[in-house]
C-alpha positions, 0 to 999 in steps of 0.5 A, spaced: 617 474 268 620 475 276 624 470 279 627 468 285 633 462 284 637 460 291 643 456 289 647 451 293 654 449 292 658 443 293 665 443 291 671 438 292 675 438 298 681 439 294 680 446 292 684 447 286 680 443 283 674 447 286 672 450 280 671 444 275 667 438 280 663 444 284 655 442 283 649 446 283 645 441 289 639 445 290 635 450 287 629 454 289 624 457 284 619 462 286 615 465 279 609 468 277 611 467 270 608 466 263 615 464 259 617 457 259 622 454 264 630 453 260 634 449 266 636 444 261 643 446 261 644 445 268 647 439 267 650 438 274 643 440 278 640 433 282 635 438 286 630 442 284 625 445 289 619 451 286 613 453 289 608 459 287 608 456 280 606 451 275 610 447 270 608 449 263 608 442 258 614 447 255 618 447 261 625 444 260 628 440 267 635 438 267 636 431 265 640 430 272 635 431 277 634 426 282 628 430 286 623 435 285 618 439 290 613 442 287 608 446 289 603 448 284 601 455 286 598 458 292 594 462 296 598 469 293 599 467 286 595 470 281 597 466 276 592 461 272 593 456 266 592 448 267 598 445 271 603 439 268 606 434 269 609 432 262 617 437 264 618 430 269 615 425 264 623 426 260 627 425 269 629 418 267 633 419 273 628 422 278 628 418 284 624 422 289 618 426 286 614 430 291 608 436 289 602 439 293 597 441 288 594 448 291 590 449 284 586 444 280 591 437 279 593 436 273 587 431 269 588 423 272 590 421 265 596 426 265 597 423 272 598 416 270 604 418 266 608 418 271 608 411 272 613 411 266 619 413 271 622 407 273 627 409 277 622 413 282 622 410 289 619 415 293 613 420 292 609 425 295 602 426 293 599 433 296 592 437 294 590 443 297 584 444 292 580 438 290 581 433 295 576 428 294 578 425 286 585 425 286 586 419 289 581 415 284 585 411 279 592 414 282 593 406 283 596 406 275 601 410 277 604 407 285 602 400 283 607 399 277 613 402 281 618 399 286 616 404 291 619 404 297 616 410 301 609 412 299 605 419 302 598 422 300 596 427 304 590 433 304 588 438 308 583 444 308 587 449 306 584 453 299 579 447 299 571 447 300 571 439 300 572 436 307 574 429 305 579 426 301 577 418 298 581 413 298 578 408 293 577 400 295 582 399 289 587 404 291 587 400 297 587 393 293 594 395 289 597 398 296 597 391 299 602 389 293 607 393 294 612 389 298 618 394 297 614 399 301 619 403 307 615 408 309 607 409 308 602 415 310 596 417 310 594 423 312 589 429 312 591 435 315 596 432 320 599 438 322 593 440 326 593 441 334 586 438 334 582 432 331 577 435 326 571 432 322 575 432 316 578 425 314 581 421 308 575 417 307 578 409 306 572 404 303 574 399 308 573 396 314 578 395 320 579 389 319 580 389 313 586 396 312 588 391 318 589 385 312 592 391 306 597 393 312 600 386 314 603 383 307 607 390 308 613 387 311 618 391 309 614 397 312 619 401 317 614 407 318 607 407 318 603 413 319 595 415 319 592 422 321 584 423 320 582 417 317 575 415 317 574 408 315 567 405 312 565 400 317 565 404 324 559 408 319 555 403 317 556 401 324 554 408 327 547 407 322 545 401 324 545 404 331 542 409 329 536 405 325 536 402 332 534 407 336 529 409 332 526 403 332 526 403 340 523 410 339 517 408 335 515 402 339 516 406 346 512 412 342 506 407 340 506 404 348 505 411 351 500 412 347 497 406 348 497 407 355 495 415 355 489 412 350 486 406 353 480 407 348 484 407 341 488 400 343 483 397 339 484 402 334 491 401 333 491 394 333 487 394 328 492 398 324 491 405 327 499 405 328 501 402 322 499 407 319 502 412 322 508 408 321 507 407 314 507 414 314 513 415 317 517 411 312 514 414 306 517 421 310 524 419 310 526 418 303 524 424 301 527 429 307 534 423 307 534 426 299 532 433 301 539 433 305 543 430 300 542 434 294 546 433 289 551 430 293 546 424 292 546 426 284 554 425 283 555 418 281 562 418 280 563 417 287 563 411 291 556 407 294 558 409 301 558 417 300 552 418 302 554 415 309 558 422 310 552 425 313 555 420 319 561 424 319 565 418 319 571 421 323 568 422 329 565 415 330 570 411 330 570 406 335 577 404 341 576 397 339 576 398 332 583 402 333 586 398 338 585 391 334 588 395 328 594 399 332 596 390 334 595 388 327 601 393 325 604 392 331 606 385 328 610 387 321 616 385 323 620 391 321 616 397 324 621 402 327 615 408 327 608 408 328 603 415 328 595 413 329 592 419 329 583 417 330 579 420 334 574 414 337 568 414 341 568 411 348 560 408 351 558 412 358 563 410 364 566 405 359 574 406 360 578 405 353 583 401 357 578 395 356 579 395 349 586 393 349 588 386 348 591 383 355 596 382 351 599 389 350 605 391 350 605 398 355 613 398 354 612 398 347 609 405 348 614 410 349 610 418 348 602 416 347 598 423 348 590 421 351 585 427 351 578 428 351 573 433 349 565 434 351 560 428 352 562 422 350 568 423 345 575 422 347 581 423 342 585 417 341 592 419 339 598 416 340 605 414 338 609 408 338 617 407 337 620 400 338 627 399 337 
Protein backbone atom coordinates (compact mmCIF):
# COMPACT_ATOMS: atom_id res chain seq x y z
CA UNK A 1 0.00 0.00 0.00
CA UNK A 2 1.74 3.49 -0.71
CA UNK A 3 0.41 6.28 1.22
CA UNK A 4 0.86 9.83 1.86
CA UNK A 5 -0.87 11.55 5.27
CA UNK A 6 -0.21 15.19 5.84
CA UNK A 7 -1.14 16.35 9.70
CA UNK A 8 -1.90 19.34 11.22
CA UNK A 9 -1.45 20.02 15.04
CA UNK A 10 -3.56 22.17 17.21
CA UNK A 11 -2.34 22.66 20.68
CA UNK A 12 -3.39 24.71 23.70
CA UNK A 13 -1.88 28.02 24.55
CA UNK A 14 -0.57 26.74 27.66
CA UNK A 15 2.50 24.83 26.59
CA UNK A 16 2.99 22.73 29.31
CA UNK A 17 -0.08 21.17 28.98
CA UNK A 18 0.65 20.98 24.83
CA UNK A 19 1.18 17.48 24.77
CA UNK A 20 -2.03 15.92 26.46
CA UNK A 21 -4.90 18.28 24.59
CA UNK A 22 -2.84 18.86 21.03
CA UNK A 23 -5.19 17.55 18.02
CA UNK A 24 -4.85 16.00 14.81
CA UNK A 25 -7.42 18.96 12.95
CA UNK A 26 -6.59 17.52 9.38
CA UNK A 27 -5.32 14.96 7.20
CA UNK A 28 -4.73 14.14 3.85
CA UNK A 29 -4.63 10.89 1.96
CA UNK A 30 -3.29 9.87 -1.27
CA UNK A 31 -3.64 6.06 -2.12
CA UNK A 32 -3.67 3.64 -4.61
CA UNK A 33 -4.32 0.84 -2.14
CA UNK A 34 -5.92 -2.56 -1.60
CA UNK A 35 -5.66 -2.79 2.02
CA UNK A 36 -8.29 -1.38 4.37
CA UNK A 37 -8.30 2.01 5.96
CA UNK A 38 -7.47 1.53 10.00
CA UNK A 39 -7.98 5.43 11.31
CA UNK A 40 -10.43 4.30 14.01
CA UNK A 41 -7.77 4.89 16.80
CA UNK A 42 -7.44 8.43 15.76
CA UNK A 43 -9.76 9.53 18.32
CA UNK A 44 -9.02 13.29 18.12
CA UNK A 45 -9.18 13.90 14.43
CA UNK A 46 -12.56 16.17 13.44
CA UNK A 47 -10.89 16.56 9.55
CA UNK A 48 -10.29 14.07 6.97
CA UNK A 49 -9.61 15.09 3.43
CA UNK A 50 -8.47 11.67 0.64
CA UNK A 51 -8.28 12.11 -2.93
CA UNK A 52 -7.07 9.50 -5.62
CA UNK A 53 -8.75 6.53 -3.91
CA UNK A 54 -11.86 4.95 -2.82
CA UNK A 55 -13.31 4.00 0.49
CA UNK A 56 -13.56 0.27 1.01
CA UNK A 57 -16.97 -0.96 2.68
CA UNK A 58 -14.15 -2.24 5.21
CA UNK A 59 -12.47 0.98 5.91
CA UNK A 60 -12.60 2.28 9.30
CA UNK A 61 -12.93 6.20 10.14
CA UNK A 62 -12.62 7.71 13.40
CA UNK A 63 -15.95 8.34 14.99
CA UNK A 64 -14.72 12.08 15.69
CA UNK A 65 -14.67 13.35 12.40
CA UNK A 66 -17.09 16.31 11.85
CA UNK A 67 -15.78 16.74 7.71
CA UNK A 68 -14.89 14.39 5.17
CA UNK A 69 -13.59 15.47 1.42
CA UNK A 70 -13.28 12.60 -0.69
CA UNK A 71 -12.40 12.29 -3.98
CA UNK A 72 -13.14 8.78 -5.55
CA UNK A 73 -10.40 8.34 -7.73
CA UNK A 74 -8.96 10.30 -10.57
CA UNK A 75 -7.48 10.90 -13.84
CA UNK A 76 -3.93 9.29 -12.50
CA UNK A 77 -5.24 6.15 -10.46
CA UNK A 78 -5.03 2.88 -11.69
CA UNK A 79 -7.19 1.62 -9.17
CA UNK A 80 -10.38 -0.29 -9.62
CA UNK A 81 -13.23 -1.78 -7.39
CA UNK A 82 -16.60 -0.45 -6.82
CA UNK A 83 -16.68 2.99 -4.66
CA UNK A 84 -18.42 2.97 -1.04
CA UNK A 85 -19.92 4.94 1.12
CA UNK A 86 -20.80 2.35 4.14
CA UNK A 87 -17.21 3.79 6.32
CA UNK A 88 -19.28 7.23 6.80
CA UNK A 89 -22.61 5.48 7.47
CA UNK A 90 -20.95 4.63 11.23
CA UNK A 91 -19.76 9.23 11.50
CA UNK A 92 -22.68 10.03 13.97
CA UNK A 93 -21.06 13.28 14.40
CA UNK A 94 -20.34 14.16 10.86
CA UNK A 95 -21.52 17.54 9.73
CA UNK A 96 -20.00 18.37 6.78
CA UNK A 97 -19.68 15.67 3.71
CA UNK A 98 -18.33 16.87 0.69
CA UNK A 99 -17.24 14.04 -2.46
CA UNK A 100 -16.55 14.29 -5.99
CA UNK A 101 -17.19 10.97 -7.71
CA UNK A 102 -14.40 10.88 -10.53
CA UNK A 103 -15.21 6.92 -11.08
CA UNK A 104 -18.46 5.35 -11.37
CA UNK A 105 -20.72 6.43 -7.97
CA UNK A 106 -21.71 4.29 -5.72
CA UNK A 107 -25.30 2.62 -6.47
CA UNK A 108 -28.30 5.07 -5.62
CA UNK A 109 -29.44 2.46 -3.05
CA UNK A 110 -26.12 2.95 -0.98
CA UNK A 111 -26.30 6.47 -1.58
CA UNK A 112 -29.53 7.03 -0.06
CA UNK A 113 -28.12 5.55 3.16
CA UNK A 114 -26.91 8.79 3.89
CA UNK A 115 -29.89 9.96 4.86
CA UNK A 116 -29.09 8.14 8.39
CA UNK A 117 -26.69 10.83 9.51
CA UNK A 118 -28.85 13.30 11.18
CA UNK A 119 -26.37 15.67 12.28
CA UNK A 120 -25.28 16.70 8.56
CA UNK A 121 -25.70 20.04 7.78
CA UNK A 122 -24.00 20.62 4.64
CA UNK A 123 -23.27 18.32 1.58
CA UNK A 124 -21.33 18.76 -1.40
CA UNK A 125 -22.48 16.47 -4.23
CA UNK A 126 -19.64 16.22 -7.26
CA UNK A 127 -19.62 13.62 -10.65
CA UNK A 128 -16.96 13.76 -12.91
CA UNK A 129 -18.09 10.58 -14.41
CA UNK A 130 -21.78 9.70 -15.25
CA UNK A 131 -23.22 13.12 -14.91
CA UNK A 132 -26.66 12.15 -16.13
CA UNK A 133 -28.33 9.85 -13.22
CA UNK A 134 -26.61 10.77 -10.12
CA UNK A 135 -29.25 13.30 -9.39
CA UNK A 136 -32.00 10.91 -9.77
CA UNK A 137 -33.59 9.83 -6.56
CA UNK A 138 -30.83 11.73 -4.38
CA UNK A 139 -33.84 13.71 -3.01
CA UNK A 140 -34.28 10.60 -0.25
CA UNK A 141 -31.07 11.59 1.07
CA UNK A 142 -31.36 15.84 0.98
CA UNK A 143 -34.93 16.02 1.80
CA UNK A 144 -35.07 14.31 5.09
CA UNK A 145 -31.87 16.14 6.44
CA UNK A 146 -31.76 19.91 8.25
CA UNK A 147 -29.55 20.88 5.78
CA UNK A 148 -28.29 24.23 5.77
CA UNK A 149 -26.07 24.31 2.58
CA UNK A 150 -26.62 22.09 -0.40
CA UNK A 151 -24.15 21.99 -3.46
CA UNK A 152 -24.52 19.78 -6.77
CA UNK A 153 -22.45 20.10 -9.22
CA UNK A 154 -20.59 18.16 -12.69
CA UNK A 155 -18.38 18.86 -15.09
CA UNK A 156 -16.68 17.32 -18.48
CA UNK A 157 -13.80 16.29 -17.10
CA UNK A 158 -13.34 12.16 -17.37
CA UNK A 159 -17.12 12.08 -18.70
CA UNK A 160 -18.63 11.24 -22.24
CA UNK A 161 -22.20 12.46 -21.17
CA UNK A 162 -22.65 16.35 -21.52
CA UNK A 163 -25.46 16.90 -19.54
CA UNK A 164 -26.28 16.51 -15.88
CA UNK A 165 -30.47 15.70 -14.92
CA UNK A 166 -32.14 17.35 -12.49
CA UNK A 167 -35.55 15.44 -11.91
CA UNK A 168 -38.82 17.34 -11.18
CA UNK A 169 -39.01 15.46 -7.95
CA UNK A 170 -35.71 16.62 -6.95
CA UNK A 171 -36.89 19.89 -7.58
CA UNK A 172 -40.16 19.44 -5.54
CA UNK A 173 -38.08 18.16 -2.34
CA UNK A 174 -35.97 21.33 -2.77
CA UNK A 175 -38.66 23.72 -2.11
CA UNK A 176 -39.08 21.97 1.27
CA UNK A 177 -36.08 22.69 2.65
CA UNK A 178 -36.72 25.93 4.54
CA UNK A 179 -33.33 25.85 6.73
CA UNK A 180 -31.23 26.00 3.57
CA UNK A 181 -28.25 28.92 3.65
CA UNK A 182 -26.55 28.02 0.81
CA UNK A 183 -27.62 26.33 -2.54
CA UNK A 184 -25.61 25.67 -5.90
CA UNK A 185 -26.15 24.26 -8.74
CA UNK A 186 -23.85 24.20 -10.88
CA UNK A 187 -22.16 22.45 -14.27
CA UNK A 188 -18.47 23.21 -15.05
CA UNK A 189 -18.52 26.55 -12.98
CA UNK A 190 -14.94 27.15 -13.48
CA UNK A 191 -14.98 27.47 -16.99
CA UNK A 192 -13.76 30.95 -18.70
CA UNK A 193 -16.69 30.62 -21.18
CA UNK A 194 -20.24 29.44 -21.67
CA UNK A 195 -20.63 25.95 -22.99
CA UNK A 196 -23.40 23.62 -24.46
CA UNK A 197 -23.27 21.45 -21.37
CA UNK A 198 -25.82 22.11 -18.68
CA UNK A 199 -27.69 20.79 -15.85
CA UNK A 200 -30.82 19.94 -17.32
CA UNK A 201 -33.56 21.15 -14.81
CA UNK A 202 -37.27 19.49 -15.63
CA UNK A 203 -38.79 22.84 -14.99
CA UNK A 204 -39.65 26.06 -16.33
CA UNK A 205 -38.70 29.42 -15.28
CA UNK A 206 -41.27 30.09 -13.64
CA UNK A 207 -41.68 27.55 -11.93
CA UNK A 208 -37.65 27.04 -10.45
CA UNK A 209 -38.58 30.81 -9.72
CA UNK A 210 -41.67 29.33 -7.69
CA UNK A 211 -38.95 26.28 -6.00
CA UNK A 212 -36.52 29.04 -5.03
CA UNK A 213 -39.10 31.71 -3.22
CA UNK A 214 -40.24 29.58 -0.18
CA UNK A 215 -36.31 29.54 0.68
CA UNK A 216 -35.99 32.24 2.70
CA UNK A 217 -33.69 31.69 4.69
CA UNK A 218 -31.25 31.15 1.65
CA UNK A 219 -27.85 33.46 2.15
CA UNK A 220 -26.33 32.54 -1.18
CA UNK A 221 -27.82 31.14 -4.38
CA UNK A 222 -25.61 30.13 -7.13
CA UNK A 223 -26.60 28.76 -10.88
CA UNK A 224 -23.85 28.12 -13.59
CA UNK A 225 -25.11 26.41 -16.94
CA UNK A 226 -28.44 25.56 -16.08
CA UNK A 227 -30.51 24.40 -19.11
CA UNK A 228 -34.39 24.63 -17.98
CA UNK A 229 -37.25 22.87 -20.12
CA UNK A 230 -39.60 25.56 -20.92
CA UNK A 231 -37.18 27.97 -23.20
CA UNK A 232 -36.75 24.03 -25.12
CA UNK A 233 -39.85 23.72 -25.80
CA UNK A 234 -40.41 27.21 -26.63
CA UNK A 235 -37.44 26.96 -29.08
CA UNK A 236 -39.15 23.83 -30.76
CA UNK A 237 -42.39 25.16 -31.32
CA UNK A 238 -40.36 28.02 -32.82
CA UNK A 239 -38.86 26.03 -34.93
CA UNK A 240 -42.28 23.90 -36.07
CA UNK A 241 -43.14 27.35 -37.01
CA UNK A 242 -40.77 28.09 -39.36
CA UNK A 243 -41.29 25.14 -40.83
CA UNK A 244 -44.40 25.62 -41.20
CA UNK A 245 -44.15 29.20 -42.94
CA UNK A 246 -41.37 27.64 -44.99
CA UNK A 247 -43.87 24.91 -46.54
CA UNK A 248 -46.49 27.59 -47.47
CA UNK A 249 -43.95 29.79 -49.12
CA UNK A 250 -42.29 26.66 -50.92
CA UNK A 251 -46.27 25.74 -52.15
CA UNK A 252 -46.54 30.03 -53.28
CA UNK A 253 -43.49 29.73 -55.18
CA UNK A 254 -44.41 26.92 -56.83
CA UNK A 255 -47.68 27.95 -57.53
CA UNK A 256 -46.58 31.20 -59.03
CA UNK A 257 -43.54 29.47 -61.28
CA UNK A 258 -46.26 26.89 -62.44
CA UNK A 259 -49.55 28.64 -63.24
CA UNK A 260 -50.55 25.41 -65.06
CA UNK A 261 -50.37 22.71 -61.99
CA UNK A 262 -52.72 25.29 -59.60
CA UNK A 263 -55.54 23.54 -60.50
CA UNK A 264 -53.52 20.34 -59.57
CA UNK A 265 -52.50 21.49 -56.17
CA UNK A 266 -55.76 22.47 -55.49
CA UNK A 267 -56.84 19.36 -55.90
CA UNK A 268 -54.43 17.91 -53.48
CA UNK A 269 -51.39 17.75 -55.56
CA UNK A 270 -49.33 19.73 -52.54
CA UNK A 271 -50.82 17.61 -49.91
CA UNK A 272 -49.37 14.96 -51.08
CA UNK A 273 -46.22 16.29 -51.23
CA UNK A 274 -46.99 17.36 -47.37
CA UNK A 275 -48.13 14.12 -46.44
CA UNK A 276 -44.97 12.82 -47.68
CA UNK A 277 -42.93 15.27 -45.64
CA UNK A 278 -44.70 14.20 -42.57
CA UNK A 279 -43.99 10.75 -42.99
CA UNK A 280 -40.35 11.74 -43.39
CA UNK A 281 -39.86 13.37 -40.32
CA UNK A 282 -40.58 10.46 -37.85
CA UNK A 283 -38.24 8.30 -39.51
CA UNK A 284 -35.06 10.86 -39.97
CA UNK A 285 -36.12 12.47 -35.91
CA UNK A 286 -35.86 8.48 -34.86
CA UNK A 287 -32.51 8.09 -37.00
CA UNK A 288 -31.00 11.05 -35.10
CA UNK A 289 -32.00 10.01 -31.91
CA UNK A 290 -30.89 6.33 -31.82
CA UNK A 291 -30.81 5.02 -28.57
CA UNK A 292 -30.85 8.08 -26.68
CA UNK A 293 -34.72 7.60 -27.65
CA UNK A 294 -34.69 3.71 -26.63
CA UNK A 295 -33.28 4.70 -22.91
CA UNK A 296 -36.70 4.77 -20.84
CA UNK A 297 -34.98 5.46 -17.83
CA UNK A 298 -34.69 9.07 -18.64
CA UNK A 299 -37.16 11.78 -18.62
CA UNK A 300 -39.87 12.64 -21.35
CA UNK A 301 -38.03 15.64 -22.14
CA UNK A 302 -34.82 14.09 -22.92
CA UNK A 303 -35.21 13.92 -26.25
CA UNK A 304 -35.45 18.17 -26.39
CA UNK A 305 -31.41 17.67 -25.84
CA UNK A 306 -31.01 17.91 -29.69
CA UNK A 307 -32.42 21.91 -29.11
CA UNK A 308 -29.35 22.32 -26.78
CA UNK A 309 -31.39 23.77 -24.44
CA UNK A 310 -28.44 25.75 -22.61
CA UNK A 311 -28.10 27.86 -25.42
CA UNK A 312 -31.47 29.13 -26.12
CA UNK A 313 -32.29 30.25 -22.91
CA UNK A 314 -34.23 33.70 -23.45
CA UNK A 315 -33.28 37.41 -21.40
CA UNK A 316 -36.41 37.55 -20.23
CA UNK A 317 -36.86 34.41 -18.87
CA UNK A 318 -33.27 35.01 -16.70
CA UNK A 319 -34.16 38.46 -15.71
CA UNK A 320 -37.79 37.56 -14.37
CA UNK A 321 -36.07 34.57 -12.77
CA UNK A 322 -32.92 36.75 -11.17
CA UNK A 323 -36.14 39.55 -9.66
CA UNK A 324 -37.87 36.65 -8.41
CA UNK A 325 -34.66 35.83 -6.28
CA UNK A 326 -33.89 39.29 -5.70
CA UNK A 327 -36.96 38.85 -3.42
CA UNK A 328 -35.67 36.40 -0.59
CA UNK A 329 -35.46 38.32 2.35
CA UNK A 330 -32.08 37.24 3.29
CA UNK A 331 -30.01 36.90 0.20
CA UNK A 332 -26.47 38.12 0.69
CA UNK A 333 -24.82 36.45 -2.97
CA UNK A 334 -25.96 35.61 -5.87
CA UNK A 335 -24.06 34.18 -8.99
CA UNK A 336 -26.51 33.41 -12.35
CA UNK A 337 -24.32 32.15 -15.03
CA UNK A 338 -26.75 31.53 -18.40
CA UNK A 339 -26.01 31.88 -21.66
CA UNK A 340 -29.41 33.51 -23.43
CA UNK A 341 -30.38 34.42 -26.91
CA UNK A 342 -31.33 37.95 -27.74
CA UNK A 343 -33.53 38.68 -31.08
CA UNK A 344 -31.78 40.98 -33.97
CA UNK A 345 -31.43 44.78 -32.92
CA UNK A 346 -33.20 44.03 -29.77
CA UNK A 347 -30.89 45.17 -26.54
CA UNK A 348 -31.21 42.86 -23.60
CA UNK A 349 -31.95 46.03 -21.13
CA UNK A 350 -35.57 45.91 -22.30
CA UNK A 351 -36.13 42.55 -20.73
CA UNK A 352 -35.61 44.22 -17.54
CA UNK A 353 -38.62 45.25 -15.33
CA UNK A 354 -38.58 49.36 -14.84
CA UNK A 355 -38.33 48.71 -11.54
CA UNK A 356 -34.77 47.06 -11.35
CA UNK A 357 -32.53 47.92 -8.93
CA UNK A 358 -28.88 48.80 -11.03
CA UNK A 359 -27.25 49.81 -7.41
CA UNK A 360 -28.08 46.45 -6.66
CA UNK A 361 -25.56 45.20 -9.13
CA UNK A 362 -22.07 45.83 -7.90
CA UNK A 363 -19.66 43.51 -10.53
CA UNK A 364 -21.98 42.29 -13.59
CA UNK A 365 -19.58 40.96 -16.72
CA UNK A 366 -21.73 41.14 -20.10
CA UNK A 367 -20.13 39.75 -23.40
CA UNK A 368 -21.15 38.44 -26.66
CA UNK A 369 -20.39 35.90 -28.93
CA UNK A 370 -21.36 35.33 -33.05
CA UNK A 371 -24.51 36.10 -34.58
CA UNK A 372 -27.17 36.59 -32.15
CA UNK A 373 -25.90 34.93 -29.18
CA UNK A 374 -24.89 36.98 -26.09
CA UNK A 375 -23.80 35.64 -22.66
CA UNK A 376 -25.54 36.72 -19.75
CA UNK A 377 -23.36 36.45 -16.90
CA UNK A 378 -23.60 38.35 -14.03
CA UNK A 379 -23.13 38.65 -10.14
CA UNK A 380 -24.88 40.55 -7.55
CA UNK A 381 -23.95 41.20 -3.72
CA UNK A 382 -26.50 43.31 -1.60
CA UNK A 383 -25.56 44.28 2.02
Amino acid sequence: MVMTMAMMMQGSSSSSSSSSSSRVSWCSLHAGRQQPLQLRHLASLTYLEGRGSILLPVDALPTSLIAVKWTYGDENCDEVGPCSVQPLLKLAHLEELDLTFSELPPAVQELQQLASLQSLRAIRFEDCHTGAMLAASLELVWGVMPLTRLEFSSCTRGSDHPYMVMPAAALHVLSKMMQLQSLTLAYDRHLKSSCSHCILLDATFDQLAGILQPLTALQQLTLINLGLLGDALEQQQQQQQQQQQQQQQQQQQHMAAHPEATADLAAGGWAQVQQQQEQQQPQQQQQQQGPMAADKQKPKFWKLLESQPACWHSAGSVCALSMAVFNLPCLKALEVQLPVMLQKGEPWVSYLPDDFNFDSVRTSTFWCGQGYMVGFYGQMYAD
